[in-house]
C-alpha positions in Angstrom: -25.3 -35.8 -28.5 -24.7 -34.4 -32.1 -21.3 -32.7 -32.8 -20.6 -30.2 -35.1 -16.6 -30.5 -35.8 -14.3 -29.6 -38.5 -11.2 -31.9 -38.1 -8.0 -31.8 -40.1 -4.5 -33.2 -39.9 -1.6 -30.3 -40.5 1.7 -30.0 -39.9 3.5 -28.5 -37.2 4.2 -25.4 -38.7 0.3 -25.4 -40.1 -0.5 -25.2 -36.7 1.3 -22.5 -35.7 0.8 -21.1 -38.9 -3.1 -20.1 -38.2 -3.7 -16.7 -37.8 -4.9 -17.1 -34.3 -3.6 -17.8 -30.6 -4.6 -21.0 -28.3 -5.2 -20.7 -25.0 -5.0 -23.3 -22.2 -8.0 -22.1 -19.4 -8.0 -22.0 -16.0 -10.3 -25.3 -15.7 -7.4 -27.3 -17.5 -4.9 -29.1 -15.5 -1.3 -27.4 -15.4 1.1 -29.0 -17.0 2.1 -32.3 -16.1 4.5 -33.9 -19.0 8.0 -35.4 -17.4 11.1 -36.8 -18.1 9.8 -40.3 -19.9 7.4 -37.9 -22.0 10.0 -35.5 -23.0 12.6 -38.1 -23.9 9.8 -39.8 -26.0 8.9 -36.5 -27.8 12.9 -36.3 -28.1 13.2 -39.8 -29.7 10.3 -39.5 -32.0 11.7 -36.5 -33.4 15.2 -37.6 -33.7 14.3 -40.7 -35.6 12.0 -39.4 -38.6 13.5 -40.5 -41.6 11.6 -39.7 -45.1 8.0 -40.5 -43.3 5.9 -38.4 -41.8 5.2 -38.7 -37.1 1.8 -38.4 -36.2 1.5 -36.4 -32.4 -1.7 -37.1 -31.8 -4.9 -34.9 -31.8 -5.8 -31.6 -30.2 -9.2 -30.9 -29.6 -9.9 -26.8 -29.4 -13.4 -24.5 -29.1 -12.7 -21.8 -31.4 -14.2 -17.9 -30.3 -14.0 -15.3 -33.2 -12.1 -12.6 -32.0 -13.0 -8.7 -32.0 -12.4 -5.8 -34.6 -8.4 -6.5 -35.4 -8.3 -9.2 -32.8 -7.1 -12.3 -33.7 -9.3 -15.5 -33.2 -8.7 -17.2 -30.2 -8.7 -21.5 -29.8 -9.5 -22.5 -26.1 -7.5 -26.1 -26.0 -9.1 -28.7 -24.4 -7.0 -31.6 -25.1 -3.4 -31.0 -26.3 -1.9 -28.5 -24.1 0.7 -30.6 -23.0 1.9 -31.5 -26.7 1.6 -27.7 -27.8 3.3 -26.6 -24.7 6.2 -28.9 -25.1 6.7 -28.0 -28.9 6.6 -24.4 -27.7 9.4 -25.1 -25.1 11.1 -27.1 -27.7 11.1 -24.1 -30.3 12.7 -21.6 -27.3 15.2 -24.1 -26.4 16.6 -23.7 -30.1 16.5 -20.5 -30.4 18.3 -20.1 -27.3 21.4 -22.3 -29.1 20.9 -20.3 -32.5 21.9 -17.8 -30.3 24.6 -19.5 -28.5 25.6 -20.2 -32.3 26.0 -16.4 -33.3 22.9 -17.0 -35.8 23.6 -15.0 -38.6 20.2 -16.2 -40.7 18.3 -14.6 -37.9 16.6 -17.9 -37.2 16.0 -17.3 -33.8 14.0 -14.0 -34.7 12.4 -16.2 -37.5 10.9 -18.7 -34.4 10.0 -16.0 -32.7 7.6 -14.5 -35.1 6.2 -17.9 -36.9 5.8 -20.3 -33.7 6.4 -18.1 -30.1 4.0 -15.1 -31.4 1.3 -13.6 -33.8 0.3 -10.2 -34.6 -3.1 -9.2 -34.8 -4.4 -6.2 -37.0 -3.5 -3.4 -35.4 0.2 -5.3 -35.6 0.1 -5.5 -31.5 2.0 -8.7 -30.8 1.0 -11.4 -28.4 1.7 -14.9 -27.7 0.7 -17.9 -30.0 0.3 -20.0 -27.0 -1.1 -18.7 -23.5 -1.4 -21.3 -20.5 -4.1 -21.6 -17.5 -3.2 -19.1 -14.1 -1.5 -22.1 -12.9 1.4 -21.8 -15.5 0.9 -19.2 -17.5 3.4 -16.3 -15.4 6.4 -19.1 -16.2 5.6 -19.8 -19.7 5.8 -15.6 -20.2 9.0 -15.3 -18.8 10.4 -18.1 -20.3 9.1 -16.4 -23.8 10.6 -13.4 -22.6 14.3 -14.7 -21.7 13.6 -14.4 -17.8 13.8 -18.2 -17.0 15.5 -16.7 -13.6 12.6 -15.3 -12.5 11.0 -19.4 -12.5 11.5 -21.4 -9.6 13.4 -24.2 -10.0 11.0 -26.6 -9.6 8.6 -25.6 -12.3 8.1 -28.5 -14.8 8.1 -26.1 -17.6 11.6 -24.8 -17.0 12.9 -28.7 -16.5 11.3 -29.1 -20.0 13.1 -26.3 -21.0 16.2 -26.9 -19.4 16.1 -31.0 -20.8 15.8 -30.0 -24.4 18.5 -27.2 -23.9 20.6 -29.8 -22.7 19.7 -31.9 -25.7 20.6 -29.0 -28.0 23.5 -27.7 -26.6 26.3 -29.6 -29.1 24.4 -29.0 -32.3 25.7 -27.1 -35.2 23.2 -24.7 -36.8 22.9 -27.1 -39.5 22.1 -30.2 -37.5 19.4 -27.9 -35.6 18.1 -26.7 -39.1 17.4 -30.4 -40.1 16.2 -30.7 -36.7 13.5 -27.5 -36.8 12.7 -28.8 -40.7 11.4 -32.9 -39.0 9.8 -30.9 -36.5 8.0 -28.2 -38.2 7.6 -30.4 -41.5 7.0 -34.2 -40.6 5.1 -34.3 -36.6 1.6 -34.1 -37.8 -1.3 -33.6 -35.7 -4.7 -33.5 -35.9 -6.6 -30.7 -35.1 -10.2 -30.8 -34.5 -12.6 -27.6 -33.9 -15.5 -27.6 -32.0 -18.5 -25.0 -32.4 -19.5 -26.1 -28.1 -17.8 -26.8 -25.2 -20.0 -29.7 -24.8 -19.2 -31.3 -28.1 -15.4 -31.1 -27.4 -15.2 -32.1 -23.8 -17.1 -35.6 -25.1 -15.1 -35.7 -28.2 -12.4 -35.6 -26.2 -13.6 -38.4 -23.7 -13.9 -40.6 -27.0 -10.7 -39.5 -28.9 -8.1 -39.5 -26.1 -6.1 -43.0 -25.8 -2.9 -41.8 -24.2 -3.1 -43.3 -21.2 -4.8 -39.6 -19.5 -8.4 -40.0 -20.0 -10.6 -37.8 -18.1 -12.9 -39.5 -16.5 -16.9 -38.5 -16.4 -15.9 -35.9 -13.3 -12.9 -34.7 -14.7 -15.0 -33.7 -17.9 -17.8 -32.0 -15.5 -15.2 -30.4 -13.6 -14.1 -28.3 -17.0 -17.6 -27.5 -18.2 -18.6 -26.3 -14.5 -15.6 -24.2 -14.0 -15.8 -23.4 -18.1 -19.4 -22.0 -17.4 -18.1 -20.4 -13.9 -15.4 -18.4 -16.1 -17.9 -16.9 -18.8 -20.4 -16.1 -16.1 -18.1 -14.4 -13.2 -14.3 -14.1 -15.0 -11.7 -16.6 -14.3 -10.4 -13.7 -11.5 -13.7 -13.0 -9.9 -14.2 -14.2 -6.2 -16.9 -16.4 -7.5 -15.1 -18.4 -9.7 -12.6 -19.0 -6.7 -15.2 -19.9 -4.8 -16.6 -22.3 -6.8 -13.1 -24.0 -8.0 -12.0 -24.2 -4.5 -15.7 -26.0 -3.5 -15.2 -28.4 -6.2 -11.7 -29.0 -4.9 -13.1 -29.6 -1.3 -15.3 -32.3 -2.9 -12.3 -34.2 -4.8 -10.3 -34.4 -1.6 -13.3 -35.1 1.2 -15.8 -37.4 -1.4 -14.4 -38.3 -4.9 -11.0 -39.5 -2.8 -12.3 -41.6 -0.2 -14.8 -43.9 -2.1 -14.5 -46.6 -4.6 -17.4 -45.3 -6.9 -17.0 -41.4 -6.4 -19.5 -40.9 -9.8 -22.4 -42.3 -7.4 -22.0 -39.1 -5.2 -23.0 -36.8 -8.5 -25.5 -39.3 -9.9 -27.2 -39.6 -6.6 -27.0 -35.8 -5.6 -29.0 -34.7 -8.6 -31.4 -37.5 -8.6 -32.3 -36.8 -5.2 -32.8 -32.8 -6.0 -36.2 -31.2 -5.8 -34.8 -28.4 -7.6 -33.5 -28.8 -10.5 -35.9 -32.1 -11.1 -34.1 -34.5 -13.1 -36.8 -37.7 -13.3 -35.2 -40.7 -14.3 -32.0 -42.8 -14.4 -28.9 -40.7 -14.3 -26.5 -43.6 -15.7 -22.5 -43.2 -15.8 -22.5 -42.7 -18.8 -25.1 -40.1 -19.0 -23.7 -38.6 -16.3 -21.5 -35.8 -17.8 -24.4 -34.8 -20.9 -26.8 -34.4 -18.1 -24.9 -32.3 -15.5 -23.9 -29.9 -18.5 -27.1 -29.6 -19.3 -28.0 -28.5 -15.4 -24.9 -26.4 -15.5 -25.6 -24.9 -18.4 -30.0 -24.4 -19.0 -31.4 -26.0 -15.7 -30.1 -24.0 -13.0 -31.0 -20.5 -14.4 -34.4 -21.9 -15.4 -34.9 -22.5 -11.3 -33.2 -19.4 -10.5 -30.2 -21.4 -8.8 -26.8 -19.5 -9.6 -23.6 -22.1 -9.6 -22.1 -21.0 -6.6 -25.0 -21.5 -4.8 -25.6 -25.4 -6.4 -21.7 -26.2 -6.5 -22.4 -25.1 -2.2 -25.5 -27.3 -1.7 -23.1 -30.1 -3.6 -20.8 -29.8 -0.6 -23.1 -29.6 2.1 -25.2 -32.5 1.1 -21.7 -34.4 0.6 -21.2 -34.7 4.3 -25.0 -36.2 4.8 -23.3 -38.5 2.0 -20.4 -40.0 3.2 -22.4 -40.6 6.8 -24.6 -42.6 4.8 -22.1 -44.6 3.5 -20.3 -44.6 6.9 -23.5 -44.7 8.8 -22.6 -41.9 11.4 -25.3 -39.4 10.4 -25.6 -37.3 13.8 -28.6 -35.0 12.2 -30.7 -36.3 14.9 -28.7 -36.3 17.9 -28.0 -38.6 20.4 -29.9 -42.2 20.3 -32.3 -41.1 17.5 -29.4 -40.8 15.1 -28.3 -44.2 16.7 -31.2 -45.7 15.4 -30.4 -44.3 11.6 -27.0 -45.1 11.8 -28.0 -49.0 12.8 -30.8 -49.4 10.0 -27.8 -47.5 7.7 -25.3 -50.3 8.3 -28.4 -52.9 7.5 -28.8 -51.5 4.2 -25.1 -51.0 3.7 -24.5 -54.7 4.5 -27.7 -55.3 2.1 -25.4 -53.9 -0.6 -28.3 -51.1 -1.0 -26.5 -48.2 -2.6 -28.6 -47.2 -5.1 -31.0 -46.1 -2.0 -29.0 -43.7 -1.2 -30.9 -41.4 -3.6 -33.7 -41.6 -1.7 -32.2 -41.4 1.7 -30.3 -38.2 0.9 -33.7 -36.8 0.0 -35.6 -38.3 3.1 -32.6 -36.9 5.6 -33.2 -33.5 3.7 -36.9 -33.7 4.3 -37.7 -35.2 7.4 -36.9 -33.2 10.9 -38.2 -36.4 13.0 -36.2 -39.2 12.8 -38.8 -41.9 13.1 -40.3 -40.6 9.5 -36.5 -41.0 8.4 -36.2 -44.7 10.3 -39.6 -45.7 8.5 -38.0 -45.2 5.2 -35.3 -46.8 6.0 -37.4 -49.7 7.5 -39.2 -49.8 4.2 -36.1 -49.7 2.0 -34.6 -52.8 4.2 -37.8 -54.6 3.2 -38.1 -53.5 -0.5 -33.5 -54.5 -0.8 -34.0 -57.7 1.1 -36.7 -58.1 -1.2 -35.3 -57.5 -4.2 -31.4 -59.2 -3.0 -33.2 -62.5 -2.4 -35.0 -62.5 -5.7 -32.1 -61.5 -7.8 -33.8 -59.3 -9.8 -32.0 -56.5 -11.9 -29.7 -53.7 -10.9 -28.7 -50.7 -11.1 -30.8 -49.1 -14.0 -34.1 -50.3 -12.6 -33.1 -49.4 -9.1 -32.2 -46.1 -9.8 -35.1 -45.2 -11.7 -37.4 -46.2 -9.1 -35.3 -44.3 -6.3 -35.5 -41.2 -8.9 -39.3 -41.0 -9.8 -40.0 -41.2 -5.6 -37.4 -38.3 -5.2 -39.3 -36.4 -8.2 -43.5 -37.8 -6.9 -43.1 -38.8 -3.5 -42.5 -35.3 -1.0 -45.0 -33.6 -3.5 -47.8 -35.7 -1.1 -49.4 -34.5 2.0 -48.2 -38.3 3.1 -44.8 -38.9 1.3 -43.8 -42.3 3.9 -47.2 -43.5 2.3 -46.1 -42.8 -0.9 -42.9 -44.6 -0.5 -44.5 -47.4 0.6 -46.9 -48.0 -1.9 -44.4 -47.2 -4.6 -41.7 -49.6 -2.6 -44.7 -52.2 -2.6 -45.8 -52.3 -6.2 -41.6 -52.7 -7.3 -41.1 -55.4 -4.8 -41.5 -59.0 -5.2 -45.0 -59.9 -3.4 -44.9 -62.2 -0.5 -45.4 -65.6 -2.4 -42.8 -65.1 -4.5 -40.1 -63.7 -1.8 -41.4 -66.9 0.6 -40.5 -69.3 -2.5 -37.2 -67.4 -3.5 -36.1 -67.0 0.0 -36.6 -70.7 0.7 -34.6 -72.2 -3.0 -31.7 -69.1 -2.9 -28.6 -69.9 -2.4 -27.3 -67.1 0.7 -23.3 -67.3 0.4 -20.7 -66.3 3.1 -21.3 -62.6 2.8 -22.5 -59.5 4.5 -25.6 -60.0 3.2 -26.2 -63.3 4.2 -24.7 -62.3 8.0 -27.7 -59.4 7.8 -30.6 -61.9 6.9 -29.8 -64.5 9.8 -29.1 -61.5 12.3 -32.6 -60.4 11.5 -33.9 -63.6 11.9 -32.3 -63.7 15.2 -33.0 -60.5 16.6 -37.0 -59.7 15.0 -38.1 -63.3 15.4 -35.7 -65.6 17.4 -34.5 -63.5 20.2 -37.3 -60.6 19.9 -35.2 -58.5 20.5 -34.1 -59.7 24.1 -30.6 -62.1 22.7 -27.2 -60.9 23.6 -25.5 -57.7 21.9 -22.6 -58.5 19.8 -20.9 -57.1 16.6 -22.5 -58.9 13.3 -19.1 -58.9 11.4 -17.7 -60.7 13.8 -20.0 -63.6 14.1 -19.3 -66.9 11.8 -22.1 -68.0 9.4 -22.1 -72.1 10.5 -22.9 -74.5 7.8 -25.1 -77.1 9.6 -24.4 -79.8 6.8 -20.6 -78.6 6.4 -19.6 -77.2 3.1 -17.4 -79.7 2.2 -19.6 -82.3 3.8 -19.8 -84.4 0.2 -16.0 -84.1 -0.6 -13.7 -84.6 2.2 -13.1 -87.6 4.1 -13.9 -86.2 7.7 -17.5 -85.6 6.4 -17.9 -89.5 5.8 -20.5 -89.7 8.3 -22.5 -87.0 6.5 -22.0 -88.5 2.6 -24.4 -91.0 4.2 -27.1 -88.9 6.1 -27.2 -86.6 3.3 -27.6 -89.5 0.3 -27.0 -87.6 -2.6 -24.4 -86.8 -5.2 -21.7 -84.3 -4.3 -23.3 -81.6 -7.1 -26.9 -81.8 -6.5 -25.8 -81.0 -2.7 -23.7 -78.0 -3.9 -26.2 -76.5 -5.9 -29.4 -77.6 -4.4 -28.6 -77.5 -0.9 -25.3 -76.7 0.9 -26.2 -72.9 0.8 -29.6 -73.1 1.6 -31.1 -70.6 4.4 -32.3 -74.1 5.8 -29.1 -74.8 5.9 -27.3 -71.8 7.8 -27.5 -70.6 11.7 -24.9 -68.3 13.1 -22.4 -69.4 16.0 -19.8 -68.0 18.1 -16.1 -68.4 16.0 -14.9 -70.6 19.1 -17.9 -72.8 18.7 -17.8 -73.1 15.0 -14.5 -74.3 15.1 -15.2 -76.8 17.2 -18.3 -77.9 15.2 -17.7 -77.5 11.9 -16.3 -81.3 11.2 -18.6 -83.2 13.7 -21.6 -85.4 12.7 -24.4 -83.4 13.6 -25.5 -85.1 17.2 -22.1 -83.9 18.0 -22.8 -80.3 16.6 -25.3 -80.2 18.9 -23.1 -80.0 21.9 -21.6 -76.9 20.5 -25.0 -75.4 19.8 -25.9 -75.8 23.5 -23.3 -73.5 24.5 -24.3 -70.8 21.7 -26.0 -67.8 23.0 -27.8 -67.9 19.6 -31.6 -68.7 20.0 -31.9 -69.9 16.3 -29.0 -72.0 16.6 -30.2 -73.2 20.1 -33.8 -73.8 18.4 -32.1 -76.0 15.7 -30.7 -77.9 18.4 -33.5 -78.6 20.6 -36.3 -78.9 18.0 -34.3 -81.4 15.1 -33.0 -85.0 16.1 -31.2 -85.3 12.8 -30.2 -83.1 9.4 -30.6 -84.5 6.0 -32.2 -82.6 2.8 -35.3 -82.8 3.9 -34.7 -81.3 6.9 -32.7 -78.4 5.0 -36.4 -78.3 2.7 -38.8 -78.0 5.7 -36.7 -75.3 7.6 -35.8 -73.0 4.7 -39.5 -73.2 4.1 -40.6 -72.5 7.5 -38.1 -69.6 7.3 -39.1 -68.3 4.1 -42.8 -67.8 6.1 -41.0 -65.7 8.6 -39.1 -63.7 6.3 -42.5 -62.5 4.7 -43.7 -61.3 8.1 -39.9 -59.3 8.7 -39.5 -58.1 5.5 -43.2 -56.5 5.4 -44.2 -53.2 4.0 -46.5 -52.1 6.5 -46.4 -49.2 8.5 -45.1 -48.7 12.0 -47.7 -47.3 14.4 
């Protein structure tokens, strides 16, 4: 994105010296500086020598004002740094006061740093803050600090530097006003766009408060919300409270909370956005939406800020699996081919499940997608093909192409199909992988078990709870307990490790009490365990192998890979 910005470092009092005012809107933060900020701020100023202290930057959008208005600068970053200088310059005039000031230097503050006049010579405030501050800071400027509560962080600046103050001499606080005014430099940067200062500010600010890719989407939608409805209309309300709801009930309870945006608009049918939405993309495209897209579709912002929140509670049941749009044992079957593809580590899917939940009033269309996604993931897992970009591209175009058909599951499928590693490959990646002790891994030989072992007739139990049981332990060429398997097995101890130990030849599941009974016994031993499993692949490894060596490990992950072809298919239910 091109920026147009006119930056330039000033002092102090050329800051306040601009014939304008800067104003802190309601989509900023209120302020949020402390005690270790002010008594940095109070160090860095009381230890300028000869040299010059640079602040730091403040990034503003500047609107020309009206016929003898002055110009006002909407401060994006910075507030906290003007706002403190401002309570700074009140604090000394209140002990100018205290001092008797016969230079009138209090008056002096009050005209050149606290106010400006405009043409008309009506007098306002240099500096006005957001509705969440803004009634403190005026009656602070106005002498009125008892009408604050006590717990307002600008009257405990206010109160610190006061405190600070309160044993200078008017000539100690001139030197004072003269570092302040004349050595703290800061940078000031003009934008001619909110969107060109919101991302300069992403890039510029290294103090430790960066606003993240919501944060900055957050200002530009309640920005845009301000100039379309006024910052005291009920719709901005509405809007700023809806965003709120989704901090607290979506951002705050997952570890990726970006996915939830990136996800909601790639799944949308209106406004279309075809293609990747990456994180960093995010924010430049959902300005865009917020700013051109949304009036192109005749969708106001209250109305897309409430389909945001509605679709976040399909969200988080997807991520929870407890979607209940179906009712009763229908929405028992999503929820169970949710958890698959959660346990997959399938996320990126959720773009397209979102849009298939949205779609779909029969939840066997909605369980076919979901069947199809398992197949494409598994697919996709087990080859170790590329993330995230890719995935989310794919997931996009079927949101975008797919529902537009008179046979959208179709659609999916064939598109699924086409992305997905065809069956000779999958059989040969599925037999060499290595599956690790993960979720994924627990998924793959669960399937096995229930769709081709048991079909469907084994015993319930929890998958999370079951161990994954090495057949050739783990440690099986390292430790001495294994002796009996260095010599079965015949190989070196890396060739074993990297060729064989985590084989899907290699891997059944058992009962915990089993496996710990089994896990350091040669395996004619093992098999004694195995009887008692009520696993039918580990009772078929049992009854149908005398021993377990490499090969063995070769011809069953091989034998498994052609049964994972037939699970993992892509054909259609009848």
């Amino acid at each position: 994105m091109s920026m147009n910005i006119d930056a330039t470092e000033s002092t102090v009092q050329g800051v306040f010296a601009d014939k304008s005012t800067y104003s802190v809107p309601d989509y900023q933060r209120p302020y949020s500086w402390e005690n270790d900020q002010w008594a940095d701020f109070w160090t860095d100023l009381n230890t300028i020598q000869n040299d010059t202290h640079f602040l730091g930057s403040i990034v503003l959008i500047k609107h020309d004002g009206g016929f003898n208005q002055l110009a006002e600068l909407e401060v994006v970053d910075g507030q906290q740094r003007l706002t403190t200088i401002s309570l700074l310059f009140c604090a000394m005039q209140s002990q100018y006061e205290e001092l008797g000031d016969p230079d009138g230097i209090s008056e002096l503050i009050n005209d050149e740093y606290l106010h400006e006049r405009d043409d008309s010579n009506t007098k306002q405030p240099k500096l006005s803050l957001s509705r969440y501050d803004g009634d403190d800071y005026e009656h602070i400027l106005e002498g009125r600090e008892n009408a604050v509560d006590d717990g307002s962080r600008l009257l405990r600046a206010l109160r610190y530097f006061e405190e600070k103050l309160s044993n200078h001499t008017a000539d100690e606080l001139d030197e004072l006003r003269a570092h302040l005014t004349k050595q703290m430099t800061i940078v000031v940067v003009e934008c001619d766009t909110p969107g060109s200062a919101f991302r300069l500010f992403e890039t510029l600010n290294n103090r430790g408060m960066e606003l993240s890719s919501i944060d900055l989407m957050k200002n530009s939608l309640l920005q845009t919300a301000t100039y379309k409805y006024g910052s005291d209309s009920e719709e901005y309300e509405h809007v700023r409270n809806q965003w709120e709801f989704l901090l607290q009930n979506v951002v705050h309870q997952i570890d990726h909370p970006n996915r939830f945006f990136r996800h909601f608009i790639m799944s949308r049918e209106e406004p279309d956005y075809e293609g990747n939405v990456s994180p960093r993309k995010l924010y430049d495209i959902f300005n865009e939406i917020i700013d051109v897209d949304l009036s192109d579709v005749g969708i106001s912002i209250d109305e897309y800020v409430d389909e945001m929140v509605d679709i976040s509670d399909t969200y988080m049941g997807i991520i929870d699996a407890s979607i209940d749009t179906y009712g009763g044992k229908q929405s028992k079957k999503v929820n169970s081919r949710l958890r698959n593809l959660n346990d997959i580590g399938a996320s990126h899917s959720r773009t397209l499940i979102l849009r298939s939940i949205e779609e779909f009033d029969e939840s066997t269309k909605t369980i076919e997608v979901l069947r199809l996604l398992e197949s494409f993931m598994t697919r996709w897992r087990v080859a170790d093909l590329t993330t995230g970009a890719s995935l989310d591209r794919i997931f996009s175009e079927l949101c975008s192409n797919a529902f537009k058909k008179s046979d959208p599951i179709s659609a999916i499928r064939q598109r699924l199909k086409e992305e997905a590693p065809g069956d000779d490959e999958f059989k040969a990646k599925f037999a060499s992988s290595e599956f690790k002790q993960n979720s994924m891994t627990r998924y793959v030989l669960d399937t096995l078990e229930r769709e081709y072992y048991s079909t469907g007739g084994g015993k319930t139990y929890d998958r999370a709870s079951v161990d994954i049981e090495h057949i050739a332990p783990q440690a099986a060429m390292s430790a001495d307990k294994y002796s009996s398997w260095k010599e079965l097995l015949d190989i070196g101890e890396a060739e074993y490790k990297n060729q064989y130990r985590n084989r899907i030849g290699n891997l059944t599941l058992l009962e915990e009490s089993l496996n710990e009974e089994a896990s350091a016994n040669p395996f004619q031993q093992k098999k004694d365990q195995y009887r008692l499993s009520d696993f039918q692949m580990t009772e078929y490894v049992r009854s149908n192998y005398s021993d377990w060596n490499t090969d063995t490990i070769e011809r069953r992950s091989k034998e498994l890979g052609e049964t994972a072809v037939d699970i993992w298919n892509f054909e259609l239910m009848d």
